[in-house]
PyMOL CGO cylinders between C-alpha atoms (Angstrom):
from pymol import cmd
from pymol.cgo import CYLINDER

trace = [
    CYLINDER, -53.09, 48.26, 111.01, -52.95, 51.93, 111.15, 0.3, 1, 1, 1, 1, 1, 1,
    CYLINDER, -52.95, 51.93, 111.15, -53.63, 54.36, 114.47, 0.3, 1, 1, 1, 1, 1, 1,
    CYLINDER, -53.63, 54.36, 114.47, -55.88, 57.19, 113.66, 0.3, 1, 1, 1, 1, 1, 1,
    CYLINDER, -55.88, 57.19, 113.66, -54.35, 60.07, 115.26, 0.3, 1, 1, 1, 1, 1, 1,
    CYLINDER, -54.35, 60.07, 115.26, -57.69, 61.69, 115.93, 0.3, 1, 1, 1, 1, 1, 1,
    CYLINDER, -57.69, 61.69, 115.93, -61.48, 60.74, 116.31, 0.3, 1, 1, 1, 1, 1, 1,
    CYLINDER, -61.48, 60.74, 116.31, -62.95, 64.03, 115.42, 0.3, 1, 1, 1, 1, 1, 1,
    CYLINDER, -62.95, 64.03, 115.42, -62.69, 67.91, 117.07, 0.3, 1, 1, 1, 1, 1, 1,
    CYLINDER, -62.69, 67.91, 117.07, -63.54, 69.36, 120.07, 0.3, 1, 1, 1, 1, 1, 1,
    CYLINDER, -63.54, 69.36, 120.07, -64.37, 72.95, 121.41, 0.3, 1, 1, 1, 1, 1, 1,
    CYLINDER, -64.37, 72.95, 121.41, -64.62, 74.64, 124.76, 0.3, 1, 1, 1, 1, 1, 1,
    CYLINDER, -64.62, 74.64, 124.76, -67.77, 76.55, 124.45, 0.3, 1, 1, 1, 1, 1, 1,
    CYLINDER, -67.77, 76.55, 124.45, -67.96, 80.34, 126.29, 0.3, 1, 1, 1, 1, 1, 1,
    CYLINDER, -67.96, 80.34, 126.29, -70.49, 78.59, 128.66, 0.3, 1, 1, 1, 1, 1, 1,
    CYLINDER, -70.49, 78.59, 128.66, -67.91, 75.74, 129.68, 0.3, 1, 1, 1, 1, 1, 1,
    CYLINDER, -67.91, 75.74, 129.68, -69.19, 73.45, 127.81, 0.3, 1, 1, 1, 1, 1, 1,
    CYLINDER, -69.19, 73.45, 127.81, -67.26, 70.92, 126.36, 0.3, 1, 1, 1, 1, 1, 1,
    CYLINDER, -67.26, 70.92, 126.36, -68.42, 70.06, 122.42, 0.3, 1, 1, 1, 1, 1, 1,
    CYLINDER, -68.42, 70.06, 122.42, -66.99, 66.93, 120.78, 0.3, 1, 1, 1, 1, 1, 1,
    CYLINDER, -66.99, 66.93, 120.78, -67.48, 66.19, 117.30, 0.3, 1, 1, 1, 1, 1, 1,
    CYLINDER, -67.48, 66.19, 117.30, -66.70, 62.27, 116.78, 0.3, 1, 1, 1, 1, 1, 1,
    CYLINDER, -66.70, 62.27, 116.78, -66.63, 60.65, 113.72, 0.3, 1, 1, 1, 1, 1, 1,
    CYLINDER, -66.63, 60.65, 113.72, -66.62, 56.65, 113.81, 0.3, 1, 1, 1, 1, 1, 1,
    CYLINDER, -66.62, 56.65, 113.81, -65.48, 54.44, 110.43, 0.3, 1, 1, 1, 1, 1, 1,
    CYLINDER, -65.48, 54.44, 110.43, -66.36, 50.97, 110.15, 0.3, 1, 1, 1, 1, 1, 1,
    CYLINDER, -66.36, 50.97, 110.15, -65.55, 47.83, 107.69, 0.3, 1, 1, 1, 1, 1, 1,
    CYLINDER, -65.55, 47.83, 107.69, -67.63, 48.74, 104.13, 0.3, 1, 1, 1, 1, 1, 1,
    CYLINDER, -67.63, 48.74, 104.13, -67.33, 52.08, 104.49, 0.3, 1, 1, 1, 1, 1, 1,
    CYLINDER, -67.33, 52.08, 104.49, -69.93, 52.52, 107.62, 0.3, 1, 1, 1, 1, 1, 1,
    CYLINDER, -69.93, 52.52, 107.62, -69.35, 56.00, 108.88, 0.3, 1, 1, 1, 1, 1, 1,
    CYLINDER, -69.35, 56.00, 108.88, -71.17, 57.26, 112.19, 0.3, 1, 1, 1, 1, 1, 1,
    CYLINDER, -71.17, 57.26, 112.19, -70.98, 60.86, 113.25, 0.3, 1, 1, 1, 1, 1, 1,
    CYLINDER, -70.98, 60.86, 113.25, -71.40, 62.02, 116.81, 0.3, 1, 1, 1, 1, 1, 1,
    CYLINDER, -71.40, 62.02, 116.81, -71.85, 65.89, 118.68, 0.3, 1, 1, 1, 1, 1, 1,
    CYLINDER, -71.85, 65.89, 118.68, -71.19, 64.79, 122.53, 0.3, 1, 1, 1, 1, 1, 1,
    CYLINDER, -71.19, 64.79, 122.53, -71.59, 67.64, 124.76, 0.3, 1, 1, 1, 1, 1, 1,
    CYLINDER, -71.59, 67.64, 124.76, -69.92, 67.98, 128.65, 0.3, 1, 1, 1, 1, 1, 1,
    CYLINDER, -69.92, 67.98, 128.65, -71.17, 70.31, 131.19, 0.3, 1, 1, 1, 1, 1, 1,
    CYLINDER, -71.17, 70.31, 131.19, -68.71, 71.50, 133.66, 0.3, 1, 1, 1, 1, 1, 1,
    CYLINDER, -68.71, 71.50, 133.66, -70.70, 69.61, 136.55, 0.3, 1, 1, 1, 1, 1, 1,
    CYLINDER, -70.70, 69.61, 136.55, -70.31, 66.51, 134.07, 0.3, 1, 1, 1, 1, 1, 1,
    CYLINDER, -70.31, 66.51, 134.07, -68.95, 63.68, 136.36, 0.3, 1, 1, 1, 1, 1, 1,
    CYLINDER, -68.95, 63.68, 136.36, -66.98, 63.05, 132.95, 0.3, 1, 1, 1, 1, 1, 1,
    CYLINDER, -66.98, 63.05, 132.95, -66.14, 66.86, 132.26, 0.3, 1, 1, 1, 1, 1, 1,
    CYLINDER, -66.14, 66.86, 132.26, -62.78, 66.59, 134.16, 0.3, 1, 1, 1, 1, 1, 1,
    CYLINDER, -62.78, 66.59, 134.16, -61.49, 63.49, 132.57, 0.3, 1, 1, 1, 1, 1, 1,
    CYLINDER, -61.49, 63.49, 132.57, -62.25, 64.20, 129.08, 0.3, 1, 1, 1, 1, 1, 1,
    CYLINDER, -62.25, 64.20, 129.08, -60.51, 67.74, 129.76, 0.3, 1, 1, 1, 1, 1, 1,
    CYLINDER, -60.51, 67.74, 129.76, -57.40, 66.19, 130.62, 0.3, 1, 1, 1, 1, 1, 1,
    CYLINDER, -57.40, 66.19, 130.62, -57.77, 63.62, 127.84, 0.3, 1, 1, 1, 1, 1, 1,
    CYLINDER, -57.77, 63.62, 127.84, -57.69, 66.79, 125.37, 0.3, 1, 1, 1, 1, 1, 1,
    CYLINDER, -57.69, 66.79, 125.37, -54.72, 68.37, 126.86, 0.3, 1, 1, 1, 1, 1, 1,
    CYLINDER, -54.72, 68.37, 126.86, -56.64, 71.01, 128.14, 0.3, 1, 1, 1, 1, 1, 1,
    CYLINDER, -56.64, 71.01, 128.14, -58.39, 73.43, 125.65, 0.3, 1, 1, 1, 1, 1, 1,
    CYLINDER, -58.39, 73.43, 125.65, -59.34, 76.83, 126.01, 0.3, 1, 1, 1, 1, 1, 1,
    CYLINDER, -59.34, 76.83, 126.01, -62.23, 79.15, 125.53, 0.3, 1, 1, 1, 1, 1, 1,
    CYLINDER, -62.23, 79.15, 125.53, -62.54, 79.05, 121.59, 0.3, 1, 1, 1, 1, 1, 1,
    CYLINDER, -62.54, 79.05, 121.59, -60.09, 76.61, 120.93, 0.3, 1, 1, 1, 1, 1, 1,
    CYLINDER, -60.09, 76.61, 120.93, -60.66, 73.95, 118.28, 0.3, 1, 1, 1, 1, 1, 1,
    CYLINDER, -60.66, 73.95, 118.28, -58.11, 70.97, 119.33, 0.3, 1, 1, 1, 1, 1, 1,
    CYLINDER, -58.11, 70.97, 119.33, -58.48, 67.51, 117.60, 0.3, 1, 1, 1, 1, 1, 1,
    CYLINDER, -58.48, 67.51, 117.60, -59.59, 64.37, 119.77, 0.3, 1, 1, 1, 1, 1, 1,
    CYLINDER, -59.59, 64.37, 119.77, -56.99, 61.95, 119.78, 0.3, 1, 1, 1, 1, 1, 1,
    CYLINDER, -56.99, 61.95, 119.78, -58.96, 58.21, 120.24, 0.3, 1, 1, 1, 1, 1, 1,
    CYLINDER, -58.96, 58.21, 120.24, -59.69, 57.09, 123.79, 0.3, 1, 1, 1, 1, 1, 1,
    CYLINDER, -59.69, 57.09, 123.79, -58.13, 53.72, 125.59, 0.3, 1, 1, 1, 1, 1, 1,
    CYLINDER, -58.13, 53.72, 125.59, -60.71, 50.93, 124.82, 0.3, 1, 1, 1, 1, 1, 1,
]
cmd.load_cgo(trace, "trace")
């Protein structure tokens, strides 16, 4: 079984916003894409930051996969 070293991109947005581009594969090739967006008074906002590494303004990071 392979790890997938990352689930999609995100971006910190000039407003503060977090934007996370997912991307989900599946058995028989079922492929779901996702845009999740985080406001900075997001009760998740501060864990998701610190799942990224932190990110700056502009910064395009990749999303490694979350603990299930």
């Amino acid at each position: 079984m392979t790890t997938r070293q990352s689930i999609g991109s995100a971006t910190l947005r000039p407003d503060g916003v977090l934007e996370l581009m997912l991307r989900a594969e599946g058995t028989g090739g079922i492929v779901g894409d996702s845009v999740v967006t985080y406001a900075p008074d997001d009760v998740n906002y501060k864990k998701v930051f610190e799942h990224l590494g932190g990110i700056k303004t502009g910064e395009v990071k990749p999303v490694p996969p979350f603990d299930e």
